[in-house]
C-alpha positions in Angstrom: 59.7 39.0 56.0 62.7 36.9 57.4 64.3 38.2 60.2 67.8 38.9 58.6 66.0 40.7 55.7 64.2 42.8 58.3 67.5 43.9 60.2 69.0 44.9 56.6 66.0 47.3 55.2 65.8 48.5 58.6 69.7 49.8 58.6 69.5 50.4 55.4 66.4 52.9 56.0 67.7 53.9 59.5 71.7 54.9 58.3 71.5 55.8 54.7 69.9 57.5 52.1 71.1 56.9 47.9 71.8 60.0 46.3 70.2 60.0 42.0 73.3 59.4 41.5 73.3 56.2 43.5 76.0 57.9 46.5 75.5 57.9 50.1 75.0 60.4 52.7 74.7 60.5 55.8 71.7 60.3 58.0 71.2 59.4 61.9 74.8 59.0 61.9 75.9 58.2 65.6 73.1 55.5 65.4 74.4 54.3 62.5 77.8 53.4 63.9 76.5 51.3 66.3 74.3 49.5 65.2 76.6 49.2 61.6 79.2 47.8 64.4 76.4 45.4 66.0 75.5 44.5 62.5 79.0 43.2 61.9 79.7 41.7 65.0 76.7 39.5 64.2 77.5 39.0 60.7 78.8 34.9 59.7 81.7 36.2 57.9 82.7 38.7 60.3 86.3 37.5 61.1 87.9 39.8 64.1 91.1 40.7 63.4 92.3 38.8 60.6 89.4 38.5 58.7 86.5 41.3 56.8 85.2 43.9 59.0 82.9 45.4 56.4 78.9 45.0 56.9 78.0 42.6 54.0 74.3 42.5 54.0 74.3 39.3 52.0 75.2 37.7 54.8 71.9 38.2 56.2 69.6 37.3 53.3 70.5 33.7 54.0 69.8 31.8 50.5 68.0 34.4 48.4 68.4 34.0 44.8 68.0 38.3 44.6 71.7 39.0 44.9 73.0 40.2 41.8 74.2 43.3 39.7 71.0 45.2 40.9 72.5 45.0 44.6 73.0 48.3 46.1 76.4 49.0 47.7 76.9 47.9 51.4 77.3 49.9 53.9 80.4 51.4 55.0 82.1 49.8 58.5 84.5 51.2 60.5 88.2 49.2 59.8 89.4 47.5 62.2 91.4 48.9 65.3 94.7 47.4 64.0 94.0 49.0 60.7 93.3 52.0 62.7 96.1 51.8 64.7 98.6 51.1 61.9 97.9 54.0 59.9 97.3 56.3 62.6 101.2 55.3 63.9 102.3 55.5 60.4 101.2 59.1 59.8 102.9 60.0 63.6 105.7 58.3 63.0 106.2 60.2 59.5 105.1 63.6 60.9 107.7 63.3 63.8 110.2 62.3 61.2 109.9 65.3 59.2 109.2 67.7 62.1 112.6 66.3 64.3 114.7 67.1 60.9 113.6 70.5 59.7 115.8 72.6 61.5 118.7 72.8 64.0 119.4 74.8 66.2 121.3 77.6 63.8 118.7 77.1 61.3 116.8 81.1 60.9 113.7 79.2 61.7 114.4 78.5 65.3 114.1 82.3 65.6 110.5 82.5 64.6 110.0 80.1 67.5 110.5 83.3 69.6 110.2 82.0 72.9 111.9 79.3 72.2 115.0 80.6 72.6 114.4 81.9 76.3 113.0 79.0 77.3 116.1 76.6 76.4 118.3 79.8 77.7 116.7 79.2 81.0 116.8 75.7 80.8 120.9 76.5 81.0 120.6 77.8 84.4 117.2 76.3 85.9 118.0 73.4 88.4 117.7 70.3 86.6 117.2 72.5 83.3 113.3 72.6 84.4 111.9 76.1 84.1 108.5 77.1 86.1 106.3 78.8 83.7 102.7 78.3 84.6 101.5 79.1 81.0 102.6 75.6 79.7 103.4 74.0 82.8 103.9 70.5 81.9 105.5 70.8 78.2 108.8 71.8 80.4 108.6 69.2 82.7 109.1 67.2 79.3 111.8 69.1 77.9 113.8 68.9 81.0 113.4 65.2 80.7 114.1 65.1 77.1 117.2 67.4 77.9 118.5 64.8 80.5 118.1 61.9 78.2 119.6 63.9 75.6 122.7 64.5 78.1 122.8 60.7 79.1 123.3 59.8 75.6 126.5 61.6 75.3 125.0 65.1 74.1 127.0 68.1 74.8 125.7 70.7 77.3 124.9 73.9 76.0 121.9 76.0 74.0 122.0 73.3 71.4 120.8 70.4 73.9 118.5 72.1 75.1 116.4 73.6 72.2 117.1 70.1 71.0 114.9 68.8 73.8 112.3 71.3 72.7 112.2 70.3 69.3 111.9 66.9 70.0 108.6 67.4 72.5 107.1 69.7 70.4 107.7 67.1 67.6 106.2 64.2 69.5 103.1 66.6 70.3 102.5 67.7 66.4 102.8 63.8 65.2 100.4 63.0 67.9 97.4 65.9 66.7 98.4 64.3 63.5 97.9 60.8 64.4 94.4 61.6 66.0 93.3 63.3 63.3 94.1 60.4 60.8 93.0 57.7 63.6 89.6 59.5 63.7 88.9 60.1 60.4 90.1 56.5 59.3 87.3 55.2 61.7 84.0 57.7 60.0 85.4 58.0 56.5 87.9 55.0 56.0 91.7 54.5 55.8 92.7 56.2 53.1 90.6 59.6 54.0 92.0 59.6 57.1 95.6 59.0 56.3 95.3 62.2 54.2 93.8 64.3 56.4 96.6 63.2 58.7 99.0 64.1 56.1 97.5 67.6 55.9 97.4 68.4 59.5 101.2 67.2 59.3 102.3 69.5 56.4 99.7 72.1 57.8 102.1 75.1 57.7 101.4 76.4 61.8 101.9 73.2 62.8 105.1 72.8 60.7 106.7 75.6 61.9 105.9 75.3 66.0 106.4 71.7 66.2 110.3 72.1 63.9 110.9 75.3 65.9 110.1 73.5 69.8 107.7 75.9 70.7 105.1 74.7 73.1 101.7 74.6 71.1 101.8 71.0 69.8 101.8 69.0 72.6 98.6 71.3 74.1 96.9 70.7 70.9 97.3 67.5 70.4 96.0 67.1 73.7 92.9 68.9 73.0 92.9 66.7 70.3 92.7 63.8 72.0 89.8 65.1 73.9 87.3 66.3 70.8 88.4 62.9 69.3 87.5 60.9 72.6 84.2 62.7 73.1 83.5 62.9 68.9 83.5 59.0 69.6 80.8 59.2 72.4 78.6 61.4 71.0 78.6 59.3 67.2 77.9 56.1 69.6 81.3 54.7 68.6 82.7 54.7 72.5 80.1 54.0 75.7 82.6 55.3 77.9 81.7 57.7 80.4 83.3 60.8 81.6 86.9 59.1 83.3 88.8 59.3 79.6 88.0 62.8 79.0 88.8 64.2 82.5 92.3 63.1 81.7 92.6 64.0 78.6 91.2 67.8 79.5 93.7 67.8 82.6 96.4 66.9 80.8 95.9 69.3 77.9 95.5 72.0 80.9 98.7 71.0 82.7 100.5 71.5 78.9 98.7 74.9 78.3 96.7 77.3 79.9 95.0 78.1 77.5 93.4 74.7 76.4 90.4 75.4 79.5 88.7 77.4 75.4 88.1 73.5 74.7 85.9 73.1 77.4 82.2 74.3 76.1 82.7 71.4 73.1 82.9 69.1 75.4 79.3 70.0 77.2 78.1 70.2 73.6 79.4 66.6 72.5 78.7 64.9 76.2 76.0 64.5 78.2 75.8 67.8 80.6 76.4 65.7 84.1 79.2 63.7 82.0 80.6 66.8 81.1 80.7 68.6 84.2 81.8 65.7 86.3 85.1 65.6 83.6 85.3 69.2 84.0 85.3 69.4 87.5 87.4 66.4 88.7 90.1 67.6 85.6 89.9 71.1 87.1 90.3 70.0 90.6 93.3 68.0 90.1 95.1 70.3 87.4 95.0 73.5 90.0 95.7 71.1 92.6 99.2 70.0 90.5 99.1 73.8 89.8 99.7 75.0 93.4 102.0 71.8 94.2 104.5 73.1 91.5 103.9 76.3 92.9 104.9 75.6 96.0 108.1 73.3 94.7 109.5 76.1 92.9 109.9 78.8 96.0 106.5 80.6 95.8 107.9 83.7 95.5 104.7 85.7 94.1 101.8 85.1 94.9 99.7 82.2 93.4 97.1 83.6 91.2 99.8 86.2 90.5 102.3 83.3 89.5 98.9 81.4 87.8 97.8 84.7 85.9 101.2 85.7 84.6 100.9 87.4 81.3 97.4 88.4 81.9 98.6 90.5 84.9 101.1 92.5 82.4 98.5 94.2 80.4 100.8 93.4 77.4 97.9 91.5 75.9 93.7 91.2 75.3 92.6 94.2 74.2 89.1 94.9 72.1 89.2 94.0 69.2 87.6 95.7 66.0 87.7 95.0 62.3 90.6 95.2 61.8 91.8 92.6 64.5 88.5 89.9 63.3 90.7 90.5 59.8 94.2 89.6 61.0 92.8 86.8 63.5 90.5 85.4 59.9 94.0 85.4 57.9 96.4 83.8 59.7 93.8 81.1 60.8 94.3 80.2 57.2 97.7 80.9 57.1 98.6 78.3 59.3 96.8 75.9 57.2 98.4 77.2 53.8 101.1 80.1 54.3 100.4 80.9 50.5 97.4 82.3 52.0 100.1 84.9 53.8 101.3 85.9 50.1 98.3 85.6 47.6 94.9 84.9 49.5 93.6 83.5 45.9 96.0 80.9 46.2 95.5 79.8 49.3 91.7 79.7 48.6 92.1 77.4 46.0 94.4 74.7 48.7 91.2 75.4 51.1 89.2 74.6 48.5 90.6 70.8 47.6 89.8 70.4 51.3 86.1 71.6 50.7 85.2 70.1 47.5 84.8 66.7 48.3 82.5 67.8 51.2 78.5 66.7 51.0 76.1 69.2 53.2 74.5 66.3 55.4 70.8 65.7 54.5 70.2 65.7 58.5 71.8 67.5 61.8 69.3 65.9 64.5 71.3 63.5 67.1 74.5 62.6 67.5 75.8 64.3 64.1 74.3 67.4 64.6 75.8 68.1 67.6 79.4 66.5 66.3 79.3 69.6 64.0 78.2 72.1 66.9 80.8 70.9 68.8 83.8 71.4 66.7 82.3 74.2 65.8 82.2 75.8 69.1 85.6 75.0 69.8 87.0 77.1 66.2 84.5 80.0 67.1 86.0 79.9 70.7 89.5 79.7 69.9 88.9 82.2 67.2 86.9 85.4 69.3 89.7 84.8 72.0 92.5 85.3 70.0 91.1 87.8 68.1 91.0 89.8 71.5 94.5 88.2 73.0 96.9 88.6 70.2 95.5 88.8 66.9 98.5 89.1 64.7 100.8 86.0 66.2 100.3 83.4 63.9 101.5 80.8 66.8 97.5 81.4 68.4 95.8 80.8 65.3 97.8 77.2 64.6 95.4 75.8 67.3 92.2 76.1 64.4 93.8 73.4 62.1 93.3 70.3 63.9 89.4 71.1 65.1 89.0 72.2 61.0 90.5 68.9 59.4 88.3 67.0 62.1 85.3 68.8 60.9 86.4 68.2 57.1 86.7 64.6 58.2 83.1 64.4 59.8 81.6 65.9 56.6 83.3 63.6 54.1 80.8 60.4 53.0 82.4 57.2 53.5 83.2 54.6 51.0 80.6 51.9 50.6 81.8 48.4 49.8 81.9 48.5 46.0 82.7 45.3 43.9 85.3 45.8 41.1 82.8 46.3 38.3 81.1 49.3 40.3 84.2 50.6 41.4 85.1 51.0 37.6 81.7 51.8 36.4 81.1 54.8 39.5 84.6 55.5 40.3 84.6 59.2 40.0 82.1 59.4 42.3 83.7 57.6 45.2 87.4 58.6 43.6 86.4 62.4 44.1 87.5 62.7 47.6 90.7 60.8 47.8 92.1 62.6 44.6 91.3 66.2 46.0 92.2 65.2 49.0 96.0 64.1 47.5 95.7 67.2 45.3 95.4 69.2 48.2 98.6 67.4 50.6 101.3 67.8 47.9 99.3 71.6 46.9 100.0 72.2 50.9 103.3 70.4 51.5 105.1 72.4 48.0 104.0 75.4 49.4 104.3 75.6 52.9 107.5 73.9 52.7 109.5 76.0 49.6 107.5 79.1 50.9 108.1 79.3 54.7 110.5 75.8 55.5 112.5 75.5 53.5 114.2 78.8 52.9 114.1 79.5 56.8 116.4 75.8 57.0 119.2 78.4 56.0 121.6 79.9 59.2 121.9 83.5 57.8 121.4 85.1 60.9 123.2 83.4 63.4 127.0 83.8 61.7 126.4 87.7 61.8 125.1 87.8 66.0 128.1 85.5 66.8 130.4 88.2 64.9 128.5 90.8 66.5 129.4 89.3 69.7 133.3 88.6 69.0 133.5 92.6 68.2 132.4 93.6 70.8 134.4 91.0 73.2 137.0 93.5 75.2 140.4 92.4 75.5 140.8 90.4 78.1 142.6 92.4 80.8 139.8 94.8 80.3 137.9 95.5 83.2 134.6 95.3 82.0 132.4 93.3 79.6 131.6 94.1 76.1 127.8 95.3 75.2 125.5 94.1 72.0 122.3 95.8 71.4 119.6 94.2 70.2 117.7 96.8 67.9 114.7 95.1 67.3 112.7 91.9 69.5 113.8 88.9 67.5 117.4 90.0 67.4 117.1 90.1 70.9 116.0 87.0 71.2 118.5 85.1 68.7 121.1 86.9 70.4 120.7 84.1 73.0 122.4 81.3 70.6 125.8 83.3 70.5 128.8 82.9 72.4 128.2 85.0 75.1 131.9 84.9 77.3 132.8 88.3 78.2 129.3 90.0 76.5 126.6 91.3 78.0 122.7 91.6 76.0 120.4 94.4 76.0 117.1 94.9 74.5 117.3 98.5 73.1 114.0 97.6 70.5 112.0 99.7 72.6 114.9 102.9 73.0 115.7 102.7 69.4 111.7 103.2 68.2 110.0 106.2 67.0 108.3 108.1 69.7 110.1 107.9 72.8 112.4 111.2 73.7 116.1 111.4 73.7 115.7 112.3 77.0 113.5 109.7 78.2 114.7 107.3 81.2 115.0 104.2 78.9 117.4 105.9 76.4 118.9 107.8 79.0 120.1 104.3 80.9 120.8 102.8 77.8 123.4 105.7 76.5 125.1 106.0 79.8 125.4 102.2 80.1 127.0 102.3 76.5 128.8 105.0 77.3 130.5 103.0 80.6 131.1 100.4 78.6 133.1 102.2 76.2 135.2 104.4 78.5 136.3 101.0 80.4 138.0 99.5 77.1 134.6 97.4 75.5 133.1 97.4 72.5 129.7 97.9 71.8 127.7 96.5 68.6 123.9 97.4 67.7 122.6 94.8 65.8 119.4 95.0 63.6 117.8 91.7 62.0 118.1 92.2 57.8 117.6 88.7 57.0 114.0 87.9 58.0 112.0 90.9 57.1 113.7 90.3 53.4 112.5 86.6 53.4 109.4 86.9 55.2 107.8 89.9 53.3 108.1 92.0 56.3 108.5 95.3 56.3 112.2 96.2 57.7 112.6 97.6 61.7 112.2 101.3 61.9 114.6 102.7 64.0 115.0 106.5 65.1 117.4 108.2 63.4 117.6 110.4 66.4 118.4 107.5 68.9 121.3 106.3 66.2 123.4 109.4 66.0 123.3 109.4 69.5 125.0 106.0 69.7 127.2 107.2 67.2 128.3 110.1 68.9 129.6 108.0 71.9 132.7 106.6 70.3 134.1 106.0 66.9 131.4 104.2 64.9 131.4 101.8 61.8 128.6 99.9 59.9 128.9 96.6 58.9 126.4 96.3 55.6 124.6 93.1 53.2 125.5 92.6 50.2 123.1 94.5 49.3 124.4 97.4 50.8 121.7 97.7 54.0 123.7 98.2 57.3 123.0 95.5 59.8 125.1 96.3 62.7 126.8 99.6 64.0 130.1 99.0 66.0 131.3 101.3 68.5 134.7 101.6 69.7 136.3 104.3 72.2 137.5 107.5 70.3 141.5 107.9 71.0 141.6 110.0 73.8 138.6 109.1 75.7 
């Protein structure tokens, strides 16, 4: 046998296997990426970057006559890097697009960022608008950057800047996990596959939501990303490099979130052990050196681990989960894939399921393949049991499963083989079947999560109500004190930080207004005397409860104590200001004539 016919049966045996009904599947998968690679390096009409990069194995038959309609379909090769590279920046730049132009910063939306709004309060008042919060570290280094940028543009200073900046790097971070995604996939599955899964982990509805809203998940995931991707690469035998790209990948998703170190046992699954713990190491060295330097820079008031630990010192959060927790943390892992899910599990089944169908078990899991699956699926178990245990029911924890999903979707799909037109037309279900369900299953997810959760949440309901909350209870200005609103329940509290806020003071009275706490207790007792004070020295006092989003969101409305309210009501002369649908939304409290 000639030389060039042995290499071909050889790959041929070695990387595929044809289906009955003449498909292929994988088999010895990481070897056959580089050797497929090798194969077209070597090939005569190989061509670089303007030419074919698609394994034609007549090009190594030399002369034979046997080339005809009988041939079977050549092997699939990995586009090029440009190809790569320009759909990969397509998808980015079209998720960042859509992302930066969701919302603004009245939009109701912006309140289901939840933290969001403290952090660009803080930014108001930090130094150089950078805030120290060792949880996400790095991700406000950026936005303080962003926020100056934004301000040397001509920006005006305020909230608005500064959640703008948010927006923008949490933007940047959701069209990057996006970008890998479709990058990766494009390289195993083809261009097409991967420009689709892109799309879905754009239009995903988690990473919709955080990356519009400028909360800080993003820009950790897409780093964590970055590092499955970059190690997915090793272990297939698509990359030799050693352990230097993923140390800086790992540190850098570190420095943006604490909570990215649940990415680390992939990583000895998909590298070599000593590879593995060398990046581990040298990215754990330098991140907690980087750590204590800002630390250090920002005062040191507490102590370091106490600083480091933060919320897990507060006792607020991790606590054992049963049932019902596995439950909540199972749903909204699919929520933030499809938010139907939220509203008819059915429904969201069925968009899962156009990610699913085009999936082929793989014949064999022994080498690189095998432990490609193990991998991903160490990090989703991982992420899954912690969050389970950390916070079960906050949908923001659970966005972190769609990337690691669509990359295992993307592993599992078969790749095209090089069909002529007359196969293509005769057998084009078959090879069809993927990319249809596929683009079945982006508009299925963009329709839904958009008009279901996006969309209606563009709308700025809530914030024309907190700002009128705020001008009642403004004093007159000769008064010698400063007016008081109540926030009645936690995200009121927190979107109270977009009003105007000259001559008003914000309390949090969620916890004083709930069932089970005396009239008597310390909390309520503060909180009546303070409205009381407030009252008897000329201010106004509003309590404010949030109306719009429960309505929207399918939530059940805030129960408040009807015990605590007649209190407040009983300090001064009281009024409710009601919906159009008759439900009171705030209570306003002047001083009784004669007080």
């Amino acid at each position: 046998m000639a030389r060039a016919d042995h290499d071909e049966a050889g790959l041929r045996r070695c990387f595929w296997a044809l289906d009955a009904d003449g498909m292929n599947s994988w088999s010895e998968t990481g070897t056959y990426f580089a050797r497929a690679a090798v194969a077209r390096r070597q090939s005569p009409t190989a061509r670089g970057f303007g030419g074919s990069n698609r394994y034609d194995p007549r090009s190594m038959r030399g002369s034979s006559a046997s080339h005809s309609d009988t041939r079977e379909p050549a092997p699939f090769v990995a586009p090029a890097g440009p190809a790569r590279a320009a759909v990969a920046l397509t998808v980015a730049a079209a998720t960042f697009a859509l992302y930066a132009t969701t919302f603004d910063a009245r939009s109701d939306g912006v309140v289901l960022g939840n933290d969001v709004l403290d952090y660009a309060d803080q930014m108001l008042s930090a130094p150089g608008g950078l805030v120290w919060n060792a949880h996400h570290l790095l991700v406000h280094v950026l936005d303080a950057l962003v926020q100056r940028a934004l301000l040397g543009c001509g920006a005006e200073p305020g909230f608005a800047t500064a959640w703008r900046a948010e927006q923008l790097v949490a933007a940047a971070g959701g069209a990057a996990c996006a970008a890998l995604v479709a990058g990766f996939v494009a390289q195993i599955a083809g261009l097409v596959r991967g420009a689709l899964l892109g799309a879905i982990c754009a239009v995903a509805a988690g990473n919709w939501l955080y990356a519009a809203s400028g909360e800080t998940y993003l820009p950790a995931i897409a780093a964590s990303t970055g590092l499955v991707v970059c190690s997915l690469r090793i272990c297939l035998g698509l990359s030799d490099e050693g352990w230097h790209r993923p140390a800086l990948w790992l540190g850098l998703a570190c420095l943006l979130r604490q909570d990215s170190v649940l990415v680390v046992p992939a990583l000895f699954v998909l590298l070599r052990p000593a590879h593995a713990l060398r990046a581990t190491l040298a990215a754990g060295g330098v991140t907690l050196g980087l750590y204590a330097g800002a630390w250090a820079w920002a005062g040191g008031e507490s102590a370091f681990l106490s600083w480091l630990r933060g919320l897990a010192e507060t006792g607020q959060w991790g606590r054992t989960p049963g049932l019902t927790q596995f439950g909540q943390a199972a749903g909204l892992s699919l929520a933030a894939l499809a938010w139907i899910t939220w509203t008819s599990l059915p429904l969201g089944l069925i968009a899962l399921g156009m990610l699913l169908l085009p999936l082929v078990p793989p014949r064999q899991l022994r080498g690189g393949f095998g432990r490609a699956l193990l991998g991903l699926g160490a990090w989703i178990a991982l992420r899954y049991l912690f969050f389970a245990w950390w916070q079960p029911g906050n949908l923001e924890y659970h966005t972190g499963n769609v990337a690691p999903f669509l990359l295992l979707v993307g592993l599992c799909l078969r790749p095209p083989p090089a069909l002529t037109l007359a196969r293509t037309l005769t057998s084009g279900w078959q090879h069809l079947r993927a990319p249809l369900l596929l683009t079945v299953a982006v508009v299925l997810l963009a329709r839904s999560n958009g008009i279901l959760l996006l969309w209606p949440n563009r709308a700025a309901d809530i914030a024309p109500r907190l700002e009128l909350a705020a001008a009642l209870a403004r004093p007159a200005p000769t008064a010698p004190t400063r007016g008081l609103v109540l926030a009645l329940d936690p995200l009121t509290g927190k979107a109270l930080l977009r009003a105007p806020r000259e001559g008003v003071d914000i309390a949090d009275a969620s916890l004083a207004a709930g069932f089970g706490s005396a009239i008597g207790s310390p909390e309520r007792s503060a909180l009546l005397e303070r409205t009381r004070t407030v009252l008897a020295s000329g201010g106004g006092v509003v309590a404010v409860v949030d109306r719009v989003l429960p309505e929207r969101m399918g939530w059940a409305d805030a129960q408040l104590d009807p015990e605590f309210l007649a209190a407040l009501e009983s300090l001064g002369e009281p009024q409710h200001l009601k919906d159009t649908e008759g439900r009171v939304w705030a209570l306003v409290l002047r001083s009784a004539p004669g007080d």
